[in-house]
C-alpha positions in Angstrom: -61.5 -45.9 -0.1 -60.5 -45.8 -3.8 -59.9 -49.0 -5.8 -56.2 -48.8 -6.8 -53.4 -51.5 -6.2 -52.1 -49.4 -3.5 -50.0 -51.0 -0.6 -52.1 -53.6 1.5 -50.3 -52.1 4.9 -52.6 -50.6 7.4 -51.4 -49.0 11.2 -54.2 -49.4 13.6 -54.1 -47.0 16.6 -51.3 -48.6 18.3 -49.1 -47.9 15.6 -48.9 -51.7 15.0 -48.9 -52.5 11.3 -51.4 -55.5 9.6 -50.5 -56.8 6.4 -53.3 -57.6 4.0 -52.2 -59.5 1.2 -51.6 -58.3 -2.4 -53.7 -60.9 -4.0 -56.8 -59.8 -1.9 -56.4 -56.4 -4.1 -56.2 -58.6 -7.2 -58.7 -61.2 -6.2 -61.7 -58.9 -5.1 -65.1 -60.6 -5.8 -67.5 -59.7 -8.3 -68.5 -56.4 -7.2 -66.0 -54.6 -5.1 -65.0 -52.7 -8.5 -61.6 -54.5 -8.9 -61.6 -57.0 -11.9 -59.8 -60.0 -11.3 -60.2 -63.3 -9.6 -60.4 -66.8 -9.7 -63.8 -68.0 -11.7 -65.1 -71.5 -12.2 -68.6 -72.9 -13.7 -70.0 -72.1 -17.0 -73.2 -71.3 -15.5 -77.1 -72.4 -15.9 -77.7 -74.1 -19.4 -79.6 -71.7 -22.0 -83.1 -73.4 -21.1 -85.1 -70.5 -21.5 -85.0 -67.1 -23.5 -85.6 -63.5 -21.5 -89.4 -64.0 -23.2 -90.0 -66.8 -21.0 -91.5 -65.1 -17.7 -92.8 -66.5 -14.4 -94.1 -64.9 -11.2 -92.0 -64.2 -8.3 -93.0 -62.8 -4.9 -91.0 -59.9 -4.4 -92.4 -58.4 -0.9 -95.1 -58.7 2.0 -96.6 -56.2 2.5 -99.8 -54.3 4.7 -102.3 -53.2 2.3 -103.1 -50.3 4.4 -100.4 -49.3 7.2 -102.6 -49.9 10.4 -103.2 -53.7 8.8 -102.1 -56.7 11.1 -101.6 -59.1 8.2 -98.7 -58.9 5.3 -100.2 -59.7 2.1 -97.9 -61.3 -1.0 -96.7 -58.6 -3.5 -96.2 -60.6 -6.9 -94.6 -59.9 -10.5 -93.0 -61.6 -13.6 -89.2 -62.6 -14.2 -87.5 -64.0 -16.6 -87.4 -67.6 -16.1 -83.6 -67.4 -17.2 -82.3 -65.2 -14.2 -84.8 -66.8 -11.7 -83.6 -70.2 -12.7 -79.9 -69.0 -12.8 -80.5 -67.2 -9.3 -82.1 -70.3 -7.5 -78.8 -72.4 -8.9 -76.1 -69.5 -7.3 -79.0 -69.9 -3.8 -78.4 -74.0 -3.8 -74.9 -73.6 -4.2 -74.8 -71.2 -2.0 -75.9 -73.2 0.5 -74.0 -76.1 -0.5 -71.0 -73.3 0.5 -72.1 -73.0 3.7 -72.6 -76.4 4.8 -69.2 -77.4 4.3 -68.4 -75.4 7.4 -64.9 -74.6 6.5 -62.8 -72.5 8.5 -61.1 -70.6 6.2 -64.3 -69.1 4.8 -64.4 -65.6 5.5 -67.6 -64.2 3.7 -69.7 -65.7 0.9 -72.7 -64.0 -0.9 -75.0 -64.7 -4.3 -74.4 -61.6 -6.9 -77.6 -62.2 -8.7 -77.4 -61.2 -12.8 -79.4 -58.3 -15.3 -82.2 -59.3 -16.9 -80.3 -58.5 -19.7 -77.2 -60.7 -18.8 -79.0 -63.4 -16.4 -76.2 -65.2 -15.3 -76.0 -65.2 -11.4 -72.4 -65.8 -9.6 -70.9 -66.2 -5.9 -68.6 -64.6 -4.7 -66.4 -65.9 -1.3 -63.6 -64.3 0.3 -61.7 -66.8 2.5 -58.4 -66.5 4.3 -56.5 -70.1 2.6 -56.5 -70.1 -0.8 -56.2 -74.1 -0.6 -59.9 -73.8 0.5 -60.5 -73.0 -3.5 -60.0 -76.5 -4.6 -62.3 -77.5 -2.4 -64.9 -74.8 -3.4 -64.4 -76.0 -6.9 -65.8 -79.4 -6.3 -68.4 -78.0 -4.5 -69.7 -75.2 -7.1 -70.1 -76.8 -10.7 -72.8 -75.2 -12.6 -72.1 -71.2 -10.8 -69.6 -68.7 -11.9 -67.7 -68.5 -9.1 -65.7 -65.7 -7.7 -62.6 -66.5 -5.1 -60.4 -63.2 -2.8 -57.5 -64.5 -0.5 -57.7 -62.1 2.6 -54.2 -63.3 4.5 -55.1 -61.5 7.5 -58.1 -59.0 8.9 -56.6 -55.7 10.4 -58.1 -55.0 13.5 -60.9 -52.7 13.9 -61.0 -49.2 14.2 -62.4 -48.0 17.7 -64.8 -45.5 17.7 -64.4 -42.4 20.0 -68.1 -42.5 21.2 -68.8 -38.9 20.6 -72.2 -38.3 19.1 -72.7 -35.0 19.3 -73.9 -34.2 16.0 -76.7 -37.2 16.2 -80.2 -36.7 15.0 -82.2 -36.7 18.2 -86.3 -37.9 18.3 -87.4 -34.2 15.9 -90.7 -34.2 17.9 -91.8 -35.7 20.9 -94.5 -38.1 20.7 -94.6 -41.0 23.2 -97.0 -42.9 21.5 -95.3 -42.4 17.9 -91.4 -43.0 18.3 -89.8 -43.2 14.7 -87.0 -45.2 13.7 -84.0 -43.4 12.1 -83.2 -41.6 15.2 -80.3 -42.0 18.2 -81.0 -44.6 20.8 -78.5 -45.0 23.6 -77.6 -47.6 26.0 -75.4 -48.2 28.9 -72.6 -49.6 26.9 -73.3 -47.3 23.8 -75.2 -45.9 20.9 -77.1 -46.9 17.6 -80.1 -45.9 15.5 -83.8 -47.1 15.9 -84.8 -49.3 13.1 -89.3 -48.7 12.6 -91.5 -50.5 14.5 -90.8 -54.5 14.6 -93.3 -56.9 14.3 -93.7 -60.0 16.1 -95.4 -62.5 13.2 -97.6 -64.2 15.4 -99.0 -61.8 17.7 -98.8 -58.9 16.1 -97.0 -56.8 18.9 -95.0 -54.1 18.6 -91.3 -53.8 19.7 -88.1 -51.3 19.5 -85.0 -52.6 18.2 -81.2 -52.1 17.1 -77.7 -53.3 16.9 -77.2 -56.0 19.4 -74.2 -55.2 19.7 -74.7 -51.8 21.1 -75.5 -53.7 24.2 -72.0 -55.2 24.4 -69.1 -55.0 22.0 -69.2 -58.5 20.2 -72.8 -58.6 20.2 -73.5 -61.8 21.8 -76.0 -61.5 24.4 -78.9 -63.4 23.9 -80.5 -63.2 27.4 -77.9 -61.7 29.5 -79.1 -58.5 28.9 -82.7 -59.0 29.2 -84.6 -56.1 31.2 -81.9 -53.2 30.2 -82.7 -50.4 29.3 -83.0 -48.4 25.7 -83.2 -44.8 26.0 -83.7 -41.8 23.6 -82.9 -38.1 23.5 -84.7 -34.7 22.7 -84.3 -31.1 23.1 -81.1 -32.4 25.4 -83.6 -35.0 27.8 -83.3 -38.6 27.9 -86.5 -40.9 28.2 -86.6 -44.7 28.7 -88.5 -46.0 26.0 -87.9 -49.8 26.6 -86.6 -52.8 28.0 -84.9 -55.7 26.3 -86.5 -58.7 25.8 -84.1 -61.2 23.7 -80.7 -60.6 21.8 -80.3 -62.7 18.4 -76.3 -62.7 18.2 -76.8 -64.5 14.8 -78.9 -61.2 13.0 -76.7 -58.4 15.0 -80.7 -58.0 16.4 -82.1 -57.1 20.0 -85.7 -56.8 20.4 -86.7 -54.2 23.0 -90.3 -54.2 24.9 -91.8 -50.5 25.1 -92.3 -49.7 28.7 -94.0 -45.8 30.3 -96.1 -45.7 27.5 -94.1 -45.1 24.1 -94.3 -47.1 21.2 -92.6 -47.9 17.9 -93.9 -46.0 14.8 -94.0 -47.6 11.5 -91.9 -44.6 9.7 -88.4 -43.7 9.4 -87.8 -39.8 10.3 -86.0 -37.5 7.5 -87.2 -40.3 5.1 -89.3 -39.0 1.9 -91.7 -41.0 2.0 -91.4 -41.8 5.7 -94.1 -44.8 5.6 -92.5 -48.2 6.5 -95.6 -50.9 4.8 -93.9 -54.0 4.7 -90.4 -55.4 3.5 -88.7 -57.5 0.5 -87.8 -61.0 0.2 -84.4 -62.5 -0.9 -86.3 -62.5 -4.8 -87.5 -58.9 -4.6 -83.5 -57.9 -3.1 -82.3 -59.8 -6.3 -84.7 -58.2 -8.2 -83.7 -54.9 -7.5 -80.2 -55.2 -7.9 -80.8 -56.5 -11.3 -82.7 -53.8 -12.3 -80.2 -52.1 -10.9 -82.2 -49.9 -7.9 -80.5 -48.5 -5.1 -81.1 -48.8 -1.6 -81.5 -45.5 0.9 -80.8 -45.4 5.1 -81.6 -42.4 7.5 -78.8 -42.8 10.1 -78.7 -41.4 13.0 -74.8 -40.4 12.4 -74.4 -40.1 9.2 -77.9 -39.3 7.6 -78.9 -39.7 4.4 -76.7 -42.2 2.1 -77.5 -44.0 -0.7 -76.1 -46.8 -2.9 -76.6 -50.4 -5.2 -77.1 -53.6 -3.8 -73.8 -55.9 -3.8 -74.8 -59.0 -3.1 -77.7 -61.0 -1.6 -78.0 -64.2 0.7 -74.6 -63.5 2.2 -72.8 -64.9 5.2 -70.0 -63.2 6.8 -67.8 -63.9 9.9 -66.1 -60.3 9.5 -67.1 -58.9 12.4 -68.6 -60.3 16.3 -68.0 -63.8 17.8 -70.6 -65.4 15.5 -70.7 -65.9 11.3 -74.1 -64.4 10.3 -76.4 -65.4 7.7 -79.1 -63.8 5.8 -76.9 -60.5 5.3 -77.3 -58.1 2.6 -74.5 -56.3 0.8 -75.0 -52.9 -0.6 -73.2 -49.5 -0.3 -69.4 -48.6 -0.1 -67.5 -48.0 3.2 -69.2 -44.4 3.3 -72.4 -45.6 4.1 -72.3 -46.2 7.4 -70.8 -44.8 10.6 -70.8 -45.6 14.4 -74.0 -44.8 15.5 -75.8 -45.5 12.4 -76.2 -49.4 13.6 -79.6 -50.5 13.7 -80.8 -48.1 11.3 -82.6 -49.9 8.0 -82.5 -49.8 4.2 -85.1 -49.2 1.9 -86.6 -48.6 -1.4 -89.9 -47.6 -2.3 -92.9 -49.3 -2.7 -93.0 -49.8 -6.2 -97.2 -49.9 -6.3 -96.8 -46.9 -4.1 -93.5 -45.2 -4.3 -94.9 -41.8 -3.5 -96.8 -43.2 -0.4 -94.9 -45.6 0.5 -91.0 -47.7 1.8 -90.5 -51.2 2.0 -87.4 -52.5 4.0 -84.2 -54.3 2.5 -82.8 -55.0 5.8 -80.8 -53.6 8.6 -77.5 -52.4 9.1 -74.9 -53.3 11.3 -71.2 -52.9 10.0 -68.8 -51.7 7.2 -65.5 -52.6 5.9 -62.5 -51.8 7.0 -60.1 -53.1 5.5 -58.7 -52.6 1.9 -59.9 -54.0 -1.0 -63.1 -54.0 -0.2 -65.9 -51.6 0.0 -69.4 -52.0 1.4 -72.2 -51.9 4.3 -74.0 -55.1 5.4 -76.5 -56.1 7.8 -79.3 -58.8 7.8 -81.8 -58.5 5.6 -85.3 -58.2 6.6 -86.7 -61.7 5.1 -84.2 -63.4 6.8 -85.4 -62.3 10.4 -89.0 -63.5 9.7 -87.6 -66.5 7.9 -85.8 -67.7 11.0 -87.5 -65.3 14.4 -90.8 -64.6 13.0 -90.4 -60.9 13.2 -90.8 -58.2 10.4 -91.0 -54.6 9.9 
């Protein structure tokens, strides 16, 4: 979707037109490409100079891949943009707990280490909602877009005929990255999924490819997950718990197969561990990119948006802990479930760590990206990990 003022209508598949207003186009957040907006806040005081450095975590991760335990991967910041960050994180929050209605997405856009300066950026639907964001938000640049009105949802056709089925079979090694159907319809397999405290291994995916909204928590526990090669379908699992709030369903392996830590197609295809909300804001401001292996769509790749996010786009639920990144193109039906990644930066020929998963794209104009929940955020709150 290109960038330009162009009309705001859209016609969804009844023919029935949506308006989206023209100040949405003009009021774009930080990093949609479209300049414009509605900024407050003169920032974090200049406390510290980019020579001033101080250790961050930036992953967990196994040091070997058959290891139980994640293990703290450390470096050095700028004290300038960590400070600066961690003010954008409280106010953030602060965002958040207001609970207003009107509040459509909000999401920290960390700065360079260059230009430290961290921002927000919120998209609501009442632009009376600013004056009470202002109050709210004093010491972060903050970013306002008006959306008037969500057009609906394209439907997808369900047609996956040209989806990556499991390459070769291997009950006891079942990668993520490939096609995994349901009853009600289809997604991608993230890797292997860790529960924290036991150490067990589970399949999962889109929750919502179990029903349409995404909201089953326990309603659909004991269904089935199935996958496909050479043309034959196997039931790999059944589901044990849905988590409407991370787009997340956590399948049990059943008839023998289990999860593999590896992402098929991926180069390298070794999943050991996963990034934290730091190490996500640390690679966008070194300006990294992120990479998924869908089953749909394949191979995309694109920059990191925005970090700590919470939308209410898409489902019956607002979701926290989202991650931002990519355009529109970067996702496709049937690519739910599948994760990001970047590589292991003590290993990047051996080794991928995990950004997070992805569940959903825009759709609408003016904006331009994938999100899904990021990885720390499911440990964080379900104790699970990849």
């Amino acid at each position: 979707m290109s960038n330009d003022n162009r009309s705001a209508d859209t016609t969804d598949e009844s023919g029935s037109r949506t308006r989206v207003s023209r100040r949405t186009v003009l009021r774009t957040g930080v990093n949609t490409g479209i300049a414009g907006g509605l900024i407050w806040g003169l920032g974090a005081a200049n406390y510290a100079t980019n020579a001033d450095l101080g250790t961050i975590t930036y992953a967990l991760a196994r040091p070997e891949p058959d290891a139980e335990e994640l293990e703290e991967r450390t470096k050095d910041v700028p004290v300038a943009w960590h400070e600066s960050l961690r003010l954008a994180f409280d106010a953030q929050t602060a965002i958040q707990e207001t609970g207003l209605d009107p509040l459509v997405s909000s999401f920290v856009v960390p700065g360079s280490y260059d230009n430290p300066q961290a921002s927000l950026s919120v998209q609501t639907s009442d632009e009376t909602a600013s004056e009470t964001l202002e109050e709210i938000v004093s010491e972060v640049p903050l970013e306002i877009s008006v959306l008037d009105e969500l057009p609906p949802r394209p439907q997808s056709d369900g047609e996956y005929e040209s989806a990556h089925q499991l390459a070769e079979y291997d009950p006891s090694n079942i990668p993520g990255g490939v096609l995994c159907d349901t009853e009600e319809g289809s997604g991608t397999l993230t890797p292997a999924l860790f529960d924290a405290e036991t150490g067990e291994r589970y399949f999962a995916t889109s929750n919502h490819v179990y029903d349409e909204e995404g909201i089953q928590e326990e309603e659909h526990r004991g269904e089935s997950l199935f996958i496909a090669h050479d043309d034959n379908e196997f039931q790999i699992g059944e589901v044990v718990q849905g988590y409407p709030l991370a787009d997340l369903v956590q399948v049990e392996p059943v008839n023998s197969y289990q999860p593999a830590t590896n992402i098929e197609r991926a180069e390298p295809s070794q999943v050991i561990g996963q990034y934290t909300r730091l190490g996500l804001a640390d690679l966008m401001a070194r300006d990294a990119t992120l990479e998924k292996l869908g089953a749909l769509s394949d191979r995309t790749v694109g920059e990191i948006k925005g970090v700590n996010a919470m939308t209410c786009y898409s489902g019956a639920v607002c979701k926290p802990g989202q991650l931002i990144w990519g355009d529109e193109d970067t996702l496709t039906d049937g690519d739910s479930g599948s994760v990001n990644f970047h590589p292991d930066p003590e290993n990047p020929d051996d080794y991928i760590l995990v950004g997070g998963m992805n569940n959903a794209r825009t759709w609408w104009p003016s904006s331009d990206f994938t999100w899904g929940t990021a990885a720390y955020h499911l440990l964080d709150e379900y104790g699970l990990h990849f």
